[in-house]
N, C-alpha and C positions, 0 to 999 in steps of 0.2 A: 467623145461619144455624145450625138445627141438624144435626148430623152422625148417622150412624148406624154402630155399630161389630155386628158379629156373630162370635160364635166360638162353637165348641165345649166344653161342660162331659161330663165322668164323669156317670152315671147319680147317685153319690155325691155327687158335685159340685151336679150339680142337685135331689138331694132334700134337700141342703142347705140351699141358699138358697132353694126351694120353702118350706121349713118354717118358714123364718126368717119369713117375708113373712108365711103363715098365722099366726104368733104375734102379730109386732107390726103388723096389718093395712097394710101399706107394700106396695108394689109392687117386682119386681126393677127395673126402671129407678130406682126413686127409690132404693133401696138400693146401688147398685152406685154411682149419684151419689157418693153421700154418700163412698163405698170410695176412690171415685178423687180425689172433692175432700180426703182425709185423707191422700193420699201424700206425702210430701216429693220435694223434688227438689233435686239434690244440683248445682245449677247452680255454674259458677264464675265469679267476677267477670271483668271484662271488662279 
């Protein structure tokens, strides 16, 4: 099932990743993917 998250960006924020997209022809969904599958998480074992 997919999920949908929405928030708020800065004007700068979003001519940001706007621009990023128009460079490397990618979409914000598929870039922000990418963003959040590269986070670490600082999980502790059990």
């Amino acid at each position: 099932m997919k999920k949908s998250i929405f928030f708020r960006l800065t004007d700068e924020e979003f001519e940001q990743i706007e621009a990023y997209c128009q460079q490397t022809g990618r979409t914000k969904s598929d870039v922000l993917r990418e963003l959040i599958r590269k986070l670490k998480t600082n999980k502790k074992p059990s």
